[in-house]
Rosetta silent file (secondary structure, phi, psi, omega in degrees, C-alpha in Angstrom):
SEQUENCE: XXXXXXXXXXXXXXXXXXXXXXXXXXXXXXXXXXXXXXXXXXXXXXXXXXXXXXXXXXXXXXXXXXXXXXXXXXXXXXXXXXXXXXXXXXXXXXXXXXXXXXXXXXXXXXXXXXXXXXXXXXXXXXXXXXXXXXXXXXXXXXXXXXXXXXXXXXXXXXXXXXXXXXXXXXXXXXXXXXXXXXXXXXXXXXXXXXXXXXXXXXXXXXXXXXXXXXXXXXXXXXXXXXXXXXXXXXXXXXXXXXXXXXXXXXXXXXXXXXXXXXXXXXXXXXXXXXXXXXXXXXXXXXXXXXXXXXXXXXXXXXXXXXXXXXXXXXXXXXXXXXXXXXXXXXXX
SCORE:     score description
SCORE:     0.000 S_00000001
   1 L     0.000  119.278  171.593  104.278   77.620  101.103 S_00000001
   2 E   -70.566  106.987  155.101  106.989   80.650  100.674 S_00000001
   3 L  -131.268  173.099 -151.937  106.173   83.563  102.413 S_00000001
   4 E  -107.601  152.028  169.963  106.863   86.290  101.464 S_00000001
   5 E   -83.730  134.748 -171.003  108.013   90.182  103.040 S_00000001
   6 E  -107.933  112.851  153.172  106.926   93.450  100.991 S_00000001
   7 E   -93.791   72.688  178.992  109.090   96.617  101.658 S_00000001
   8 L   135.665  139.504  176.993  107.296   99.366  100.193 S_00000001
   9 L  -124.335   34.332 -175.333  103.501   99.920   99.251 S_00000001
  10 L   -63.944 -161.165  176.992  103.974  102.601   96.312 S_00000001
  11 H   -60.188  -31.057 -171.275  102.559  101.867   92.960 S_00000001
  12 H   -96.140   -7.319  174.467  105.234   98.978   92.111 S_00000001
  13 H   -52.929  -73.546 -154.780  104.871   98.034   96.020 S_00000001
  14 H   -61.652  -17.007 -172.031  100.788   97.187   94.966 S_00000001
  15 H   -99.990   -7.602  174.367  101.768   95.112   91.606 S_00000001
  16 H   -91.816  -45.299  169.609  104.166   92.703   92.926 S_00000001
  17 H   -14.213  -62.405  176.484  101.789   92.541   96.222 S_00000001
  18 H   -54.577  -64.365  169.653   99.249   91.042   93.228 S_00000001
  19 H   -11.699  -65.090  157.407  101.815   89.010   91.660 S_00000001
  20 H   -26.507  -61.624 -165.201  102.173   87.228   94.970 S_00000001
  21 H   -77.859  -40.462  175.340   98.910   86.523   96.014 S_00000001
  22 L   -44.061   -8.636 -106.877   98.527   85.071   92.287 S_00000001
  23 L  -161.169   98.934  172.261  100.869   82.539   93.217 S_00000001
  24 L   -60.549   -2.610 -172.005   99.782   78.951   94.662 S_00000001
  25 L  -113.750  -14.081 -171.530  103.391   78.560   96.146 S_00000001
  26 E  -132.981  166.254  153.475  103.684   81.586   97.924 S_00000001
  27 L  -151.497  134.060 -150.041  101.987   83.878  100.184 S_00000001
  28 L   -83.469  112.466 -153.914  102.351   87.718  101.040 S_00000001
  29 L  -103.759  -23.844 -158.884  102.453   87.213  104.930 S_00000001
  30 E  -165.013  144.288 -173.486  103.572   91.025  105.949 S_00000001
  31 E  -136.343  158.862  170.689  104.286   94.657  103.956 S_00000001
  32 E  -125.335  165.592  161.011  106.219   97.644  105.478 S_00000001
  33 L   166.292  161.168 -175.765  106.645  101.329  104.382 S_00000001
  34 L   -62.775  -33.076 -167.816  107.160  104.389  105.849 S_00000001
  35 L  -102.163  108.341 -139.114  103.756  105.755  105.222 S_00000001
  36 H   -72.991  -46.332 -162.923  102.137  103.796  107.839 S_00000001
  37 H   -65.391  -54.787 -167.355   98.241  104.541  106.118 S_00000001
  38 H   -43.766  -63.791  153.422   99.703  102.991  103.050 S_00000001
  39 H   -49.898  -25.773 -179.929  101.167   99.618  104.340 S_00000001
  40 H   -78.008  -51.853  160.515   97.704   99.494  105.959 S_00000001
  41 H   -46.639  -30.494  152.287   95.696   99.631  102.904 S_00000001
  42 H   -76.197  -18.573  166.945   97.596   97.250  101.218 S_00000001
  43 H   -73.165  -37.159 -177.842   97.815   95.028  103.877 S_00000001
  44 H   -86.103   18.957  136.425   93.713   94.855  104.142 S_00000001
  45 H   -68.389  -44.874  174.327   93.733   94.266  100.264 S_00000001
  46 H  -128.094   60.146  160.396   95.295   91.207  100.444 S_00000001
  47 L    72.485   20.207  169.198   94.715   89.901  104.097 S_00000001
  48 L  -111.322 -169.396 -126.648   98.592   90.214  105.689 S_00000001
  49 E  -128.514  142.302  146.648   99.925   92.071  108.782 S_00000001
  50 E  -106.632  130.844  174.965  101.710   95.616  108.443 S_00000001
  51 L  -112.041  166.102  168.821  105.005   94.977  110.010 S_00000001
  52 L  -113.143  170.185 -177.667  108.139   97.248  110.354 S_00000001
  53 H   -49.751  -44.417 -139.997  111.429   96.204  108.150 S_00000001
  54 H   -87.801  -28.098 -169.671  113.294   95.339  111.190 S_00000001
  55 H   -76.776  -39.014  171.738  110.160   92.578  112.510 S_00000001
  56 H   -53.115  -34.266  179.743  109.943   91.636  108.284 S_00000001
  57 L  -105.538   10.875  168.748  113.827   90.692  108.372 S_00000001
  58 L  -149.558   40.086  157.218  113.850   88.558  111.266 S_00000001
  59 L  -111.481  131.841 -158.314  110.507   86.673  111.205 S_00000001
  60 L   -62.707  -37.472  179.706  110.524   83.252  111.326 S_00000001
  61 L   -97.790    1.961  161.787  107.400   83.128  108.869 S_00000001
  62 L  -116.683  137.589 -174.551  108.743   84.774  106.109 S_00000001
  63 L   -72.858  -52.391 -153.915  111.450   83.108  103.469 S_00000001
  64 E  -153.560  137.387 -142.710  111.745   85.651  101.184 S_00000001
  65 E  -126.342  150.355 -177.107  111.386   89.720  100.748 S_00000001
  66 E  -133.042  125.153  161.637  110.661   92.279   97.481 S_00000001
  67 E   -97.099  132.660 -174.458  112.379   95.459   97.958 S_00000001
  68 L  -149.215   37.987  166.932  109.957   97.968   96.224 S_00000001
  69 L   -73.121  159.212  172.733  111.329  100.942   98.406 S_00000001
  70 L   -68.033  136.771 -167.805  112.944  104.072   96.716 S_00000001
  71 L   -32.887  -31.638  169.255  116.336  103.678   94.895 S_00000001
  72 L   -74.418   -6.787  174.563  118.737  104.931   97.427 S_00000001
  73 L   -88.552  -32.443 -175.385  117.158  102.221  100.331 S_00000001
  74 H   -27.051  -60.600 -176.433  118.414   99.556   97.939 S_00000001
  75 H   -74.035  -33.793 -166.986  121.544   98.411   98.837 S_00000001
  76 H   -93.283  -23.904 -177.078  121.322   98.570  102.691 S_00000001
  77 H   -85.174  -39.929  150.969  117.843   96.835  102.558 S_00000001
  78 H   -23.477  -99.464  175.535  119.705   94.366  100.261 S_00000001
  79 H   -33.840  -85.454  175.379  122.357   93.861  102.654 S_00000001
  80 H    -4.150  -52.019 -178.895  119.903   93.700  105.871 S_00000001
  81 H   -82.724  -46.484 -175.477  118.016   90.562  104.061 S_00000001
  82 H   -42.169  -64.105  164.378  121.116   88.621  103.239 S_00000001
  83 H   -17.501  -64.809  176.817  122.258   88.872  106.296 S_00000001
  84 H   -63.049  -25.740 -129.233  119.041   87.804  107.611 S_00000001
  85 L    45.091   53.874 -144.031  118.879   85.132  105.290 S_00000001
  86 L  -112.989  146.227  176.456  116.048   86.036  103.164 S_00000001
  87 E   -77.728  157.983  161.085  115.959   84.870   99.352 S_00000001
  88 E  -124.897  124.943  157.702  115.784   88.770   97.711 S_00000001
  89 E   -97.750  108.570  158.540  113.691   89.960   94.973 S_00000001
  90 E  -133.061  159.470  179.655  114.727   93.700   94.267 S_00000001
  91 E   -66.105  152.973  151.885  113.741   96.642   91.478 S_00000001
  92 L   -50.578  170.066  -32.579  116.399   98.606   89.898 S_00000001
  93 L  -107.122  169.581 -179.655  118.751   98.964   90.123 S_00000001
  94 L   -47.566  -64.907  170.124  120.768   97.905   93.145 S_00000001
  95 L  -142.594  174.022  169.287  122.301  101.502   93.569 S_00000001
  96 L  -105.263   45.758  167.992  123.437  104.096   91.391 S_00000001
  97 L  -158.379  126.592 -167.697  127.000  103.829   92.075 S_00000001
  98 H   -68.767  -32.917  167.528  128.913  100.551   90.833 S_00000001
  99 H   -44.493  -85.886 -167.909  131.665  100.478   93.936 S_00000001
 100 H   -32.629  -39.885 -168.821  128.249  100.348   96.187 S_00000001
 101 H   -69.724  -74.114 -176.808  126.439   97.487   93.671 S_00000001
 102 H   -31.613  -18.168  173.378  129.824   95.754   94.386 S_00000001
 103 H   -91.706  -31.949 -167.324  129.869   95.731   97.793 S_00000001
 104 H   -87.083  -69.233 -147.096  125.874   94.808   98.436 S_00000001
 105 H   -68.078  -15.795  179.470  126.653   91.766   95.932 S_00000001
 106 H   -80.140  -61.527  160.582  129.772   90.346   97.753 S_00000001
 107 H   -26.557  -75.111 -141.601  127.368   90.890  101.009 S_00000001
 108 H   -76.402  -56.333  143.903  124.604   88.950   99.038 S_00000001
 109 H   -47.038  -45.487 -158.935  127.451   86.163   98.227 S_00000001
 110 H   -76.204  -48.471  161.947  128.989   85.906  101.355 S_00000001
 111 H   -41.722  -74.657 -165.442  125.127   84.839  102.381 S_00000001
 112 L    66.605   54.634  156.412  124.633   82.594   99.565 S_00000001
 113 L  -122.258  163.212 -170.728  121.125   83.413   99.430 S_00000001
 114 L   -56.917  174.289 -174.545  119.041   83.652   96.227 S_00000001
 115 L  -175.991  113.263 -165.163  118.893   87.156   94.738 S_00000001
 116 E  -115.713  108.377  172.872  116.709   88.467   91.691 S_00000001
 117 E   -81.391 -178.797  159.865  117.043   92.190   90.143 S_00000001
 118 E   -71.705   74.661  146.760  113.494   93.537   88.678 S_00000001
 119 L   -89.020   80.963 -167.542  114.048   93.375   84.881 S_00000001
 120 H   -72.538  -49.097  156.160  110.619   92.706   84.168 S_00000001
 121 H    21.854  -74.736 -176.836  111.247   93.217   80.337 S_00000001
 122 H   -85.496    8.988  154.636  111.969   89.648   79.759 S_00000001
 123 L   -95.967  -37.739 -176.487  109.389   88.216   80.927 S_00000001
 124 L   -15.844  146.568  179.344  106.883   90.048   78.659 S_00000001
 125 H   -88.071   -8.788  171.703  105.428   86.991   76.523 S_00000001
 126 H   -81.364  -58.778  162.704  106.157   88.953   73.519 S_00000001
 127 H   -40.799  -64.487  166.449  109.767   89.453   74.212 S_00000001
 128 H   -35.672  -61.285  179.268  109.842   85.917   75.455 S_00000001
 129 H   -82.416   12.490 -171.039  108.906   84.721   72.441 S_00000001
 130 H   -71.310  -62.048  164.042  110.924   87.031   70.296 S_00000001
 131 H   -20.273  -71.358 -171.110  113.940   85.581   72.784 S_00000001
 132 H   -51.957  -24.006 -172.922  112.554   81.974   71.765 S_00000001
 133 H   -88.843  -29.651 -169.709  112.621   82.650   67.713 S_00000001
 134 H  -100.595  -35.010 -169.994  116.401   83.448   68.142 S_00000001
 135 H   -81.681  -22.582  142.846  117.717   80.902   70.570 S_00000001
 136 L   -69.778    2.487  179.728  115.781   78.442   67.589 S_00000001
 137 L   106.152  -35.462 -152.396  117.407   79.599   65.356 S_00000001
 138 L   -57.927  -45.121  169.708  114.832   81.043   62.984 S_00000001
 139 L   -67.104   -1.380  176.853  116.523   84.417   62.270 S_00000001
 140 L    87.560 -167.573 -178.266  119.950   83.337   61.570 S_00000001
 141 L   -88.869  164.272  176.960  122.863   84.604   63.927 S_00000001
 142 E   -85.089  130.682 -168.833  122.079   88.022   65.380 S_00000001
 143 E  -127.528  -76.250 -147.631  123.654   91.055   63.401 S_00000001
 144 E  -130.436  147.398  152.354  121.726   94.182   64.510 S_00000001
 145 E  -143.113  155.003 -175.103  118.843   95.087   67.271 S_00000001
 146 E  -122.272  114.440  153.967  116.614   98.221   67.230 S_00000001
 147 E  -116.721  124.539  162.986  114.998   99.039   70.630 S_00000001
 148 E  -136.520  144.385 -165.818  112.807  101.584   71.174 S_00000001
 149 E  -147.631  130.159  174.919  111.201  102.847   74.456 S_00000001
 150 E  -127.492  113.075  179.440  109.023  106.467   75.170 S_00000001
 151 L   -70.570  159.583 -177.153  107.261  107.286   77.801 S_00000001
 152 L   -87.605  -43.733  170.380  104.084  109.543   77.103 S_00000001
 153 L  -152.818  148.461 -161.551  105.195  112.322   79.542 S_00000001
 154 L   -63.095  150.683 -163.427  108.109  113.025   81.555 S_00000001
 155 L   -72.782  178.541  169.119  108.103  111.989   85.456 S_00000001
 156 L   -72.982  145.551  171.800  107.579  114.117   87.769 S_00000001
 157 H   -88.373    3.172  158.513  109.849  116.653   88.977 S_00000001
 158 H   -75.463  -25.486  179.718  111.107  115.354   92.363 S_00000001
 159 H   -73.898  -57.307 -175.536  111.455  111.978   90.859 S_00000001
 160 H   -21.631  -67.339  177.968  113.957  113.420   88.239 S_00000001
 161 L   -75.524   33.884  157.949  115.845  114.782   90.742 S_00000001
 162 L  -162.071   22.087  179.813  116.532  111.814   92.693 S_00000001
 163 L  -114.887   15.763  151.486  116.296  109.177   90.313 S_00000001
 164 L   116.814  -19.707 -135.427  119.886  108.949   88.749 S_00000001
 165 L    46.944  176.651 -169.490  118.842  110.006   85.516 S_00000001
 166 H   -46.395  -47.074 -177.586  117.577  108.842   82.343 S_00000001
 167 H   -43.058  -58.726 -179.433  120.510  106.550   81.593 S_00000001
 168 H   -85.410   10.629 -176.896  120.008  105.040   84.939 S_00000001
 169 L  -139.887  -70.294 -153.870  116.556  104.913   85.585 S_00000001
 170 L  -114.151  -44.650  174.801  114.482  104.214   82.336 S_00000001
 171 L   -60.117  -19.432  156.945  117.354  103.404   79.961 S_00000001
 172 H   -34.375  -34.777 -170.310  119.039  100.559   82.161 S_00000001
 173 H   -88.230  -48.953  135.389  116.019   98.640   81.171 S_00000001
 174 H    -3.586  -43.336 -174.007  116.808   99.113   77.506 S_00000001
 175 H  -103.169   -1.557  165.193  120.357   97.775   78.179 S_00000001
 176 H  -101.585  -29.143  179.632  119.423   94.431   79.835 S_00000001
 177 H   -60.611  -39.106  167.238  117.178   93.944   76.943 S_00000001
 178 H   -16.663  -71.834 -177.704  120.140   94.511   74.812 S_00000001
 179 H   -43.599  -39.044 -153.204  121.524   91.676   76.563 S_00000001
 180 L   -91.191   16.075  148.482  119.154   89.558   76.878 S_00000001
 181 L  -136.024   18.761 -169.792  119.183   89.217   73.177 S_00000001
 182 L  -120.416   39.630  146.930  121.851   89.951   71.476 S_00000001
 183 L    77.019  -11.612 -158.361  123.842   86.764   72.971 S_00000001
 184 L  -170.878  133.273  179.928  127.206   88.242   73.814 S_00000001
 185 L   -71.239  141.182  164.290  127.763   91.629   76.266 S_00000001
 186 L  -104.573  175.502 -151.336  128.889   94.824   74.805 S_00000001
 187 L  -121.374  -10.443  179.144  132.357   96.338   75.201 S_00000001
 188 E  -125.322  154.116  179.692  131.580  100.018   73.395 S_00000001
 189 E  -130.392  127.535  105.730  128.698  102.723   74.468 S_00000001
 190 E  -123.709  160.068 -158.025  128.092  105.943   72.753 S_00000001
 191 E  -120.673  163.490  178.686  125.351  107.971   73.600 S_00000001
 192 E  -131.572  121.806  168.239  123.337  111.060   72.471 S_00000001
 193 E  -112.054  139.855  179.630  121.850  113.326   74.912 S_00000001
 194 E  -155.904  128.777  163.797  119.276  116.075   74.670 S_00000001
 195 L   -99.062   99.724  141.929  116.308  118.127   76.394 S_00000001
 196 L   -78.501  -45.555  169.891  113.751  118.363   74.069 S_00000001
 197 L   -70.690  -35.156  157.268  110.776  117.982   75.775 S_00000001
 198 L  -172.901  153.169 -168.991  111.114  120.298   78.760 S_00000001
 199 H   -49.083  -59.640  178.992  113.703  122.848   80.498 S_00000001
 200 H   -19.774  -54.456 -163.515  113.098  121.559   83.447 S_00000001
 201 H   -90.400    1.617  149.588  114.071  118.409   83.520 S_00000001
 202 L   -93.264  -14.669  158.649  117.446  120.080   82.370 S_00000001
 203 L   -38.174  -18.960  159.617  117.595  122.386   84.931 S_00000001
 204 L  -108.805   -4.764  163.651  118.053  119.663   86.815 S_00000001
 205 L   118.732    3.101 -156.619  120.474  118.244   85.433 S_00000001
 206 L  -140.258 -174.591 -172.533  119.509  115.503   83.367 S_00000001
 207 L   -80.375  147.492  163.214  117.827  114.351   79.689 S_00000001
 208 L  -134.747   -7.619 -168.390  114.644  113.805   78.095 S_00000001
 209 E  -136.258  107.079 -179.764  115.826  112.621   74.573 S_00000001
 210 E  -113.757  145.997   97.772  118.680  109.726   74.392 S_00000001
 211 E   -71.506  124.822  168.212  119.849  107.673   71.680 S_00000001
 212 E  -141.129  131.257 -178.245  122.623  104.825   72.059 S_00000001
 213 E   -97.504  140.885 -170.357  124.881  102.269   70.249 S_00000001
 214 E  -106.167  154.601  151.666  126.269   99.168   71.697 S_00000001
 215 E  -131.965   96.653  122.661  129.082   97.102   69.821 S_00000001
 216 L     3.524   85.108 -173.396  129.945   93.915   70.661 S_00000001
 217 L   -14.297  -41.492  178.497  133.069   92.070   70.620 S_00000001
 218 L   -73.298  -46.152 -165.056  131.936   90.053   66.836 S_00000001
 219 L   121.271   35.531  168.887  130.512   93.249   66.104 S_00000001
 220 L   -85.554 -174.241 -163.047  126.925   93.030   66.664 S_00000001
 221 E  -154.030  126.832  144.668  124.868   96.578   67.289 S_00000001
 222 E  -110.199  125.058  173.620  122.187   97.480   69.070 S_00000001
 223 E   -78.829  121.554 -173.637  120.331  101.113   68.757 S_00000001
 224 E  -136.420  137.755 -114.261  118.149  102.183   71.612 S_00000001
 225 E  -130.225   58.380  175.945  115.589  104.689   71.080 S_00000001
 226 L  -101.461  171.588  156.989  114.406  107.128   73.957 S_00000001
 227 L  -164.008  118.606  168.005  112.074  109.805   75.089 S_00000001
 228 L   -34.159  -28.873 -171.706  110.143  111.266   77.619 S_00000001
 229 L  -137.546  128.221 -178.284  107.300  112.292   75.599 S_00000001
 230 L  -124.747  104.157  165.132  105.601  110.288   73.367 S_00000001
 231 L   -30.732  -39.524 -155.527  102.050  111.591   72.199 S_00000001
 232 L  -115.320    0.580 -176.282  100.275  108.648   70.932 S_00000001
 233 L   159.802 -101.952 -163.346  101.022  106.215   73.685 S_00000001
 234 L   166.396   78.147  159.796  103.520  104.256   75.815 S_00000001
 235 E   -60.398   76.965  162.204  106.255  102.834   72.567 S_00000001
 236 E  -137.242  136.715 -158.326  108.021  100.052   73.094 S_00000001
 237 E  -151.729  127.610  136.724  109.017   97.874   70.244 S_00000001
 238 E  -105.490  151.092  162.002  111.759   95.580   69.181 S_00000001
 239 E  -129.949  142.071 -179.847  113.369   94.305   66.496 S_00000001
 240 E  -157.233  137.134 -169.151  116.245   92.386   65.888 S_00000001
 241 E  -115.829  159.439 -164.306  117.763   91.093   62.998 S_00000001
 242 E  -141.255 -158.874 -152.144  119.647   88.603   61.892 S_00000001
 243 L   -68.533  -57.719 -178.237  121.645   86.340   58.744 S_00000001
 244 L   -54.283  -31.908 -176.019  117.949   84.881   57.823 S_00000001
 245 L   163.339 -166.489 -178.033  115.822   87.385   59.121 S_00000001
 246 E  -123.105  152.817  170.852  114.294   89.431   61.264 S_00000001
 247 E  -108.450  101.439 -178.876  112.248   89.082   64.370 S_00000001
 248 E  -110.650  127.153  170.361  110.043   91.756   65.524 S_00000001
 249 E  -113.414  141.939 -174.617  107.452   92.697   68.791 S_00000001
 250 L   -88.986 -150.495  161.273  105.252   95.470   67.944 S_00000001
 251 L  -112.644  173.708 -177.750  103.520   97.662   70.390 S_00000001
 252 L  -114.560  170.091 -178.180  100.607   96.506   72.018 S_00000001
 253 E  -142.571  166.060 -179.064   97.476   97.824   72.639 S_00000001
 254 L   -61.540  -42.881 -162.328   94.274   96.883   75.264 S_00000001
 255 L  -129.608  158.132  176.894   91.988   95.658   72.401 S_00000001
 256 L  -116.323    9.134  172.473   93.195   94.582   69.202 S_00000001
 257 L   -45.930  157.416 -174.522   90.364   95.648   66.831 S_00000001
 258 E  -143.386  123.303  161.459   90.958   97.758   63.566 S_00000001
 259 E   -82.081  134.685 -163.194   88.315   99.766   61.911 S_00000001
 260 E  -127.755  138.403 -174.894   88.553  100.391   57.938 S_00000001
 261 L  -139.287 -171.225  161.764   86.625  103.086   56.527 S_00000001
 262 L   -84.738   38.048  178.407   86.881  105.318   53.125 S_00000001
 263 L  -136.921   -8.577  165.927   88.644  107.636   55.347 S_00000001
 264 L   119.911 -163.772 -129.067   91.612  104.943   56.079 S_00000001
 265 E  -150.662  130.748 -171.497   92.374  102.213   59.297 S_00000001
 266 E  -139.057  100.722  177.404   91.288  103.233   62.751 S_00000001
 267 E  -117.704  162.335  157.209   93.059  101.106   65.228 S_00000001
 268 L   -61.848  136.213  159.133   93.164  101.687   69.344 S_00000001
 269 L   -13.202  129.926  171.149   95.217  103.554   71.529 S_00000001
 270 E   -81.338  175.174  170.695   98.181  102.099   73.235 S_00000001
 271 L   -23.756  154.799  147.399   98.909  101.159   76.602 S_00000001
 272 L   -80.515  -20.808  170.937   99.063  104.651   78.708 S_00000001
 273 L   156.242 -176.099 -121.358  102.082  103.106   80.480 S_00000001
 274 L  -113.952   -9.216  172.226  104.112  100.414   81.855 S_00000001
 275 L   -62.080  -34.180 -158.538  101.517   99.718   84.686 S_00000001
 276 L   -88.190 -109.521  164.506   98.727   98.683   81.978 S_00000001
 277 L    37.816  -86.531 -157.057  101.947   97.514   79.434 S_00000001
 278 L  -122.117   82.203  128.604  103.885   94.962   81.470 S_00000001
 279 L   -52.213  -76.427  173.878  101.202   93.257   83.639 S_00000001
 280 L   -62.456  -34.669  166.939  101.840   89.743   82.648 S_00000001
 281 H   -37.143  -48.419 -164.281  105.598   90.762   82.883 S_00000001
 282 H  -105.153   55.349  138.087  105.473   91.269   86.391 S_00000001
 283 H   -92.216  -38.396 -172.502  103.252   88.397   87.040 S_00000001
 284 H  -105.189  -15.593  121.000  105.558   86.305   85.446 S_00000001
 285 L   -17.011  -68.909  162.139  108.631   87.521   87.099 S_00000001
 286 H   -50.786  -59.029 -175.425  107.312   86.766   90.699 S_00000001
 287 H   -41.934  -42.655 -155.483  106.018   83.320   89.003 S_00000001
 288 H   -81.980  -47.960 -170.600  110.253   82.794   88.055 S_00000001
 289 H   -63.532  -68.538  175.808  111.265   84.056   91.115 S_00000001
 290 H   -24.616  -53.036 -154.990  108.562   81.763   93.068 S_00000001
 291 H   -71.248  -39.850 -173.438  109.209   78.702   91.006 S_00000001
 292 H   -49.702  -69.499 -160.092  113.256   79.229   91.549 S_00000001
 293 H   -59.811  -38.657  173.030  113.134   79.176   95.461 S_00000001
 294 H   -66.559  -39.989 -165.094  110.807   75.867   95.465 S_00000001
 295 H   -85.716   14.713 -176.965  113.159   73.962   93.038 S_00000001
 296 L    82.446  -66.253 -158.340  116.636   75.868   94.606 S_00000001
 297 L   -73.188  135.427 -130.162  117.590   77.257   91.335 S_00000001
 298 L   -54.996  131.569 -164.869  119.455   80.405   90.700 S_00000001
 299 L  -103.397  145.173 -168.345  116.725   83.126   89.554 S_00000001
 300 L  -112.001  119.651  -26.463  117.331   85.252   86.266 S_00000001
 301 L   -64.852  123.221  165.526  118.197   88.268   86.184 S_00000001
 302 L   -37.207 -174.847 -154.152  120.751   87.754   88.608 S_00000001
 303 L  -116.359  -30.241 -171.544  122.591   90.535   91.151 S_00000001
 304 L  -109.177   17.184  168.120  125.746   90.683   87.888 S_00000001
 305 L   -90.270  -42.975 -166.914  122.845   90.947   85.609 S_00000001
 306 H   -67.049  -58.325 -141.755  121.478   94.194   87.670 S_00000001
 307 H   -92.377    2.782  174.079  125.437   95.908   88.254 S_00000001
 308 H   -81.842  -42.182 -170.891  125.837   94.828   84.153 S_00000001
 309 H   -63.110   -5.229 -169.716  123.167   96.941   83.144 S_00000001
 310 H  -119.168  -16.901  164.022  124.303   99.695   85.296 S_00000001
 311 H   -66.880  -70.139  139.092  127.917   99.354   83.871 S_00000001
 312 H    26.846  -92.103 -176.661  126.040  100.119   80.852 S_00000001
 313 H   -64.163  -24.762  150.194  124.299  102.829   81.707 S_00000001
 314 H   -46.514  -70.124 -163.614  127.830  104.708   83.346 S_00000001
 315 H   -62.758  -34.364  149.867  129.200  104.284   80.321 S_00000001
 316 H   -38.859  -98.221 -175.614  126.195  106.063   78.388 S_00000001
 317 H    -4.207  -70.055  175.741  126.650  108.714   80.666 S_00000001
 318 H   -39.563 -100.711 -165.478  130.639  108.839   80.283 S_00000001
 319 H   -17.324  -47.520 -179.511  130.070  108.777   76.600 S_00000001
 320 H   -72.388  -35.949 -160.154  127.625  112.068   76.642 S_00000001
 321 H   -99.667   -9.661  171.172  129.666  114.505   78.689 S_00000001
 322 H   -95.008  -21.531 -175.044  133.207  113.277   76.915 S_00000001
 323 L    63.685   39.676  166.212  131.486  112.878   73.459 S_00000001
 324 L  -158.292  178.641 -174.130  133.166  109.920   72.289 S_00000001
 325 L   -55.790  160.739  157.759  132.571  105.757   72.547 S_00000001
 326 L  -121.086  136.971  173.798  133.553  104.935   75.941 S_00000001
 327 L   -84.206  130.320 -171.554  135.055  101.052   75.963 S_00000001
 328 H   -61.822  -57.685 -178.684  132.637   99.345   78.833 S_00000001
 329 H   -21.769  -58.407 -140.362  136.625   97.312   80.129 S_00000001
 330 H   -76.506    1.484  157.506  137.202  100.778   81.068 S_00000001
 331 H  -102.582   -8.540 -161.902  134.858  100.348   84.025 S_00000001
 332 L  -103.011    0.000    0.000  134.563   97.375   84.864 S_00000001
């Protein structure tokens, strides 16, 4: 039995917490966070000890640790568990500054302990099987992908301001999907930036409306799609085509009935948002991660999966405030 250490009992704290205790191989033995009421309520949901980080990274009964602390704890709580020797599961991204990813991953090496970013994305079973349609073949070689991902309304505004921006906080996820299907990393970024949705969030310095194109060394493309505000739901849909065809995941919704009337097709609402959305994703994440550490082998996406996607997302960035492609080489 693995068990496992929680650091942080926010919202994404309480869904890998389930994700554990789902798990016949593992068990959630101890959770920390600063707000002491919090780790307690989450500890008496699923029967395990509030601990502090420092008792979590050097106990004897836990294997392995999920950092699900705020982005700027990353890297040192990274480092801390290597050290210790703790397998690591952590969200995105490792830091927001690529020197800093580079240093906690050398740390993380130097250990030679396992190490997992949060790309939950790819586990979705729809994505999975999109992922499964291409690596058979069925679509031909991959020529173009179309991602698009909207949020229904823009974050709050303390998260804004400490969360990296859009490039680096909700498009990063966008750019390991890239990856994780279009076979081959890309070497060009440009980006489109805009606040459309509200002043605020430029007033602070950052985006609410992105669009960006990837190229590829053959000269494949990917398009990615963004927004803050979506009306009708929580969008995200891919497609990605290729010599033979195309592959496509739609959006999903809780029920899948469709009413037809003389007045036209009445289907349900989507998801409200990536908690509802990507359930089985981050069930089936923890399951990957879990499954890795009993057989030893190296869990996907990786620590150079996490600082590619963030390479990425720099380059986005670059690309908006110079207003031209930026070549990804020129960063790395």
């Amino acid at each position: 039995m693995i068990g496992f250490g929680l650091l942080g009992a926010g919202r994404i704290g309480k869904v890998h917490a389930r994700a554990v205790s789902g798990q016949t191989q593992a068990r959630l033995v101890a959770v920390a966070d600063a707000l002491p009421a919090a780790a307690a309520s989450l500890a008496a949901d699923h029967g395990c000890q509030v601990r502090s980080v420092d008792h979590i990274l050097t106990a004897t009964d836990i294997d392995a640790v999920i950092i699900a602390t705020p982005t700027d704890t990353h890297a040192d709580l990274i480092e801390r568990a290597a050290r210790a020797g703790k397998a690591i599961f952590c969200e995105k991204p490792i830091d927001l500054s690529i020197p800093r990813v580079e240093a906690c991953l050398a740390a993380v090496e130097a250990a030679v302990v396992p190490f997992m970013v949060g790309f939950n994305r790819r586990f979705d079973p729809s994505f999975q099987a999109l992922r499964r349609a291409i690596d058979a073949g069925r679509i031909g070689s991959v020529e173009m992908v179309t991602i698009t991902s909207r949020d229904p309304h823009p974050p709050p505004a303390d998260f804004i301001a400490h969360s990296g921006g859009i490039f680096r906080d909700m498009t990063i996820h966008d750019l390991d999907m890239a990856r994780f299907v279009l076979g081959e990393d890309p070497v060009s970024v440009m980006a489109q930036a805009s606040v459309l949705v509200d002043p605020a969030i430029g007033a602070l310095g950052d985006y609410d409306s992105v669009s960006v194109l990837l190229r590829t060394p053959s000269g494949r493309h990917a398009m990615i799609s963004n927004s803050r505000r979506s009306a009708y739901g929580y969008d995200q849909r891919v497609e990605v085509h290729g010599s033979l065809g195309s592959v496509a995941v739609e959006n999903q919704r809780p029920v899948t009935v469709e009413v037809a009337t003389a007045d036209g097709f009445i289907r349900p609402p989507l998801y409200d948002f990536f908690m509802t959305r990507y359930v089985d994703a981050y069930a089936a994440e923890i399951a990957h991660f879990v499954e890795c550490l009993a057989k030893g082998t190296p869990p996907r996406p990786g620590g150079r999966d996490g600082r590619a996607a963030l390479v990425l997302a720099e380059a986005a960035v670059r690309s908006v405030v110079e207003g031209r492609p930026i070549d990804v080489s020129d960063l790395l």
